[in-house]
C-alpha positions in Angstrom: -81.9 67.2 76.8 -78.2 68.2 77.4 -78.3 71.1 74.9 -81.0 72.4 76.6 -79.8 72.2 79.9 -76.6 73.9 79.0 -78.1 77.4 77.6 -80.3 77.4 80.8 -77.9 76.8 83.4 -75.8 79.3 82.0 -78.9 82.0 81.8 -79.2 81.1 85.3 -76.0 81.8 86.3 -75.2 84.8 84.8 -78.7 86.3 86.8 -77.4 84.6 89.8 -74.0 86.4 89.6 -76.1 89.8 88.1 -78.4 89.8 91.6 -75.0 88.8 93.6 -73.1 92.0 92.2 -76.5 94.7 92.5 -76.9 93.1 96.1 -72.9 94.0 96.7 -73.8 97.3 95.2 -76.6 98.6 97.3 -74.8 98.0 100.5 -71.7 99.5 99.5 -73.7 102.4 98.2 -75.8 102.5 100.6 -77.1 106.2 102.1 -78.4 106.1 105.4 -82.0 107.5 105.4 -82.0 111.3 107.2 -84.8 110.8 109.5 -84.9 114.8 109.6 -85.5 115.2 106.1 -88.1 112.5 106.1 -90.2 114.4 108.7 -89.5 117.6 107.1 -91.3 116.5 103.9 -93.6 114.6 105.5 -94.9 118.1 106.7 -95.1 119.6 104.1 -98.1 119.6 101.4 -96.9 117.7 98.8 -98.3 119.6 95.7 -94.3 120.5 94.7 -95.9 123.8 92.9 -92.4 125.5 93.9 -93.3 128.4 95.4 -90.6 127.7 98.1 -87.8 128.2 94.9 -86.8 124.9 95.1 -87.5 121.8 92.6 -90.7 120.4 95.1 -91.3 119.4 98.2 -88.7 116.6 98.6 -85.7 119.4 97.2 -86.9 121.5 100.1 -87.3 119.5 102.9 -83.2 118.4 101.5 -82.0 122.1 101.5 -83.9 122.3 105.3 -82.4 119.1 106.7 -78.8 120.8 105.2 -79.4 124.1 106.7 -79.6 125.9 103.6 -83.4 127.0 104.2 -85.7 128.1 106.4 -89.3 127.0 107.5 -91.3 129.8 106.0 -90.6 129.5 102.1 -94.0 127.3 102.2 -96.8 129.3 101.1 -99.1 126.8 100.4 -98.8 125.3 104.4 -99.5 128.3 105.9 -99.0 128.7 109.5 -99.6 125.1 110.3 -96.8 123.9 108.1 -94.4 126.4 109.2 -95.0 125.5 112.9 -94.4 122.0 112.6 -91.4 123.0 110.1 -89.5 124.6 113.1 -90.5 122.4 115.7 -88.6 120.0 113.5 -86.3 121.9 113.2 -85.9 123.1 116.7 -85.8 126.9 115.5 -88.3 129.9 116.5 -89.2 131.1 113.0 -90.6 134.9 114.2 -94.0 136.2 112.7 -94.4 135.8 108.8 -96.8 137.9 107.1 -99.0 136.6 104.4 -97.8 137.0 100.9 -99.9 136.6 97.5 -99.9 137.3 93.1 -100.9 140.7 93.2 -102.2 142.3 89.8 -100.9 146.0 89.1 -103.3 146.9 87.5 -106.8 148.7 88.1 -107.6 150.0 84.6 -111.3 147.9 84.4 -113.6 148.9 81.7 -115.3 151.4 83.6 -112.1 153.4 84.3 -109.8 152.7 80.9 -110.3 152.3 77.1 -109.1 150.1 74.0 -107.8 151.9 70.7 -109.0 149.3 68.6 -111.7 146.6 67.2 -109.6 143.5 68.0 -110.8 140.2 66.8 -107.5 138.3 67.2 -106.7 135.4 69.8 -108.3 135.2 72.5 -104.8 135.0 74.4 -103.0 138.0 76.0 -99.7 136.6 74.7 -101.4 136.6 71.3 -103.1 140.4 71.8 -99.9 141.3 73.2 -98.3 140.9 69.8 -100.0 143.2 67.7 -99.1 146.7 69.1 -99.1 145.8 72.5 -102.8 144.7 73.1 -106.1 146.3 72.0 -106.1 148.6 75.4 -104.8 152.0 75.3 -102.3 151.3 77.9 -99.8 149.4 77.0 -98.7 148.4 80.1 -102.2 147.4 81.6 -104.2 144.0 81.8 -105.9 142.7 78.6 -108.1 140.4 80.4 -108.0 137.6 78.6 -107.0 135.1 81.3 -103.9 133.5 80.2 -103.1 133.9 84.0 -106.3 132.4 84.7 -106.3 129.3 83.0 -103.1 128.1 84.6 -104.0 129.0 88.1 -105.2 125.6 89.4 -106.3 126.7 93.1 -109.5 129.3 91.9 -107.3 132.3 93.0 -107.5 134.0 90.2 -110.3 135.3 88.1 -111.3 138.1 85.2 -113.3 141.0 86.7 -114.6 143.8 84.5 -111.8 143.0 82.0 -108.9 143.0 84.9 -107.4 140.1 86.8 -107.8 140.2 90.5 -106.2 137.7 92.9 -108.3 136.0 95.8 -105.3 136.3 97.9 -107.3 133.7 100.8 -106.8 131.0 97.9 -103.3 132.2 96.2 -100.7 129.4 97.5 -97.9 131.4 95.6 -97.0 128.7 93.0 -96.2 131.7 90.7 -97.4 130.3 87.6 -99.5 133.3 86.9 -96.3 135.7 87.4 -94.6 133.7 84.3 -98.2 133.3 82.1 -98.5 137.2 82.1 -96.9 139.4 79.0 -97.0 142.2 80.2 -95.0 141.1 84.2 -97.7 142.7 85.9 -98.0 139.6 88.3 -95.8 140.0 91.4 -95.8 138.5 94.8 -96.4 141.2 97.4 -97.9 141.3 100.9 -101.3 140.4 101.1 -101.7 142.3 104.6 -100.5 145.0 106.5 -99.5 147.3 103.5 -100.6 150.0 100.9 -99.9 148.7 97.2 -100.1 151.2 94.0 -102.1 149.2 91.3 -100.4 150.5 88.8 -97.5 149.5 86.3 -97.6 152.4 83.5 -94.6 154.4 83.3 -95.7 156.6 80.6 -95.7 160.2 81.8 -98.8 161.5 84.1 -100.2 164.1 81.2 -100.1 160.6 79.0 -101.6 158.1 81.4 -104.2 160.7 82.5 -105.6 160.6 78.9 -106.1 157.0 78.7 -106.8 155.8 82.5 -108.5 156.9 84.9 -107.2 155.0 87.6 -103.5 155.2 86.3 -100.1 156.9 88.2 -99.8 160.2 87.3 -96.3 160.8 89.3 -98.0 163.5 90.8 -95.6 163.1 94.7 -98.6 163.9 96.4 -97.9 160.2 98.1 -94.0 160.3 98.4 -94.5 164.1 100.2 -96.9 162.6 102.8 -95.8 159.6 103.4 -94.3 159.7 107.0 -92.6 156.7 106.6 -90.7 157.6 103.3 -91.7 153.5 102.0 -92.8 155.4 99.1 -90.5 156.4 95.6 -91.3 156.9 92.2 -89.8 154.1 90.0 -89.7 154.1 86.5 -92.5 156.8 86.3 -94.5 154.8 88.7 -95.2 155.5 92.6 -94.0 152.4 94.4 -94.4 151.3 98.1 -91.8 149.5 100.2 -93.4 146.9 102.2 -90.6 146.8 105.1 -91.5 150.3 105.7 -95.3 150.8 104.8 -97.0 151.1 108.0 -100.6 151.1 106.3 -101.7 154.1 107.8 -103.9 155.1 104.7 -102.2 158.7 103.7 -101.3 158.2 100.9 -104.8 156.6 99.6 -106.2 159.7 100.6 -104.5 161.9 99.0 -103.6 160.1 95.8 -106.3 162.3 92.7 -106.2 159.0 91.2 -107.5 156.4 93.6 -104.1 153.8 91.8 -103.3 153.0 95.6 -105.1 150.0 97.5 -104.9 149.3 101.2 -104.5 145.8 102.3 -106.0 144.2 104.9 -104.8 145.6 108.7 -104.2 142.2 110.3 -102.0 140.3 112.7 -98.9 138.8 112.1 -99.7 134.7 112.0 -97.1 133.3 114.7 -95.0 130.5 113.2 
């Protein structure tokens, strides 16, 4: 009975002494809770899809409670979130305009053609390897979705062989921006603004051939813009948001019909 007593107590003290010592150690390592940061987070969504730039939810409501970020980086929230953001944080925030994935690209099947039978993957990473995709523009949509399939909020869909954005449904979690080969995702204004739905930057005699729809660098827009938010880039008109006041000039007088008008609507109050 003795040898077996032994072996036990001695089991039993060791987990005494081993609870003893982690006891010590959480209260000398103790962090006080930051009731700040707790609400912070608690406002916000919780899907941690990153769209703020931070690792999730909990990483932002840290960097708030620190000071090193604001209450608008949450996309996802909208104006709700932001508003109780700053009331927690005792700030005004201003007006924030709505921002969503915007595809630059127009070039459907009615408007743009492919220079090949392709019977390949069913992938645009996969089309994308073999001479830049079965379209004639190399820089345009392939359509095959790979932005689609990781979208998990129905924003995004295939439409006449082009990706368009539901921006109403876009919570910016940018994980179509990284899915696309060809980086003709980007987060833009979603409201208030003029955007050229374009991203070829061969020159206008060349992109006239094979799109309809495509930037010719013609300046017609840059010449009449009256807010000079508009500059060629690349070989490619593009439109500053900070400056664009939507007031439609350059849609209507662009030969191509490459520039879209967003939405006229009011700033949401945060």
């Amino acid at each position: 009975m003795t040898e077996i007593m032994i072996p036990i107590g001695i089991v039993g003290g060791m987990g005494l002494i081993a609870g003893v010592i982690l006891s010590l150690a959480t209260i000398i390592f103790h962090k006080p809770v930051d009731e700040k940061e707790e609400a912070l987070r608690d406002a916000l969504p919780g899907i941690n899809c990153g769209a703020c730039g931070f690792s999730g939810c909990d990483g932002y409501a840290k960097a708030m409670a620190e000071g090193t970020a604001g209450a608008t980086n949450c996309t996802p929230g909208g104006a709700s979130t932001r508003q109780a953001l700053s009331e927690i944080l005792g700030v005004e925030v201003g007006d924030v305009q709505k921002v969503a994935a915007f595809v630059r690209c127009n070039g459907t099947c009615e408007f743009t053609n492919s220079k090949m039978d392709y019977a390949g993957t069913t992938t645009c990473y996969g089309a994308n390897q073999l001479f830049g995709g079965p379209q004639e523009c190399r820089f345009g949509c392939m359509g095959f979705g790979d932005c689609e399939a990781v979208c998990e909020y129905d924003a995004l869909h295939i439409v006449d062989g082009v990706a368009k954005v539901d921006p109403d449904k876009c919570v910016g979690c940018l994980k179509c921006i990284t899915a696309c080969p060809k980086n003709l995702i980007k987060m833009l204004p979603a409201e208030n603004t003029s955007i050229v739905a374009c991203s070829n930057q061969d020159k206008g005699g060349g992109v006239r051939k094979i799109c309809d729809v495509g930037c010719i660098t013609c300046n017609r827009c840059v010449k009449t813009c009256p807010q000079k938010a508009i500059k060629i880039e690349n070989n490619v008109a593009v439109i500053d948001p900070e400056l664009c006041i939507n007031c439609g000039d350059c849609i209507e007088i662009c030969p191509q019909n490459c520039i879209l008008k967003m939405p006229a609507k009011e700033k949401i109050p945060s």
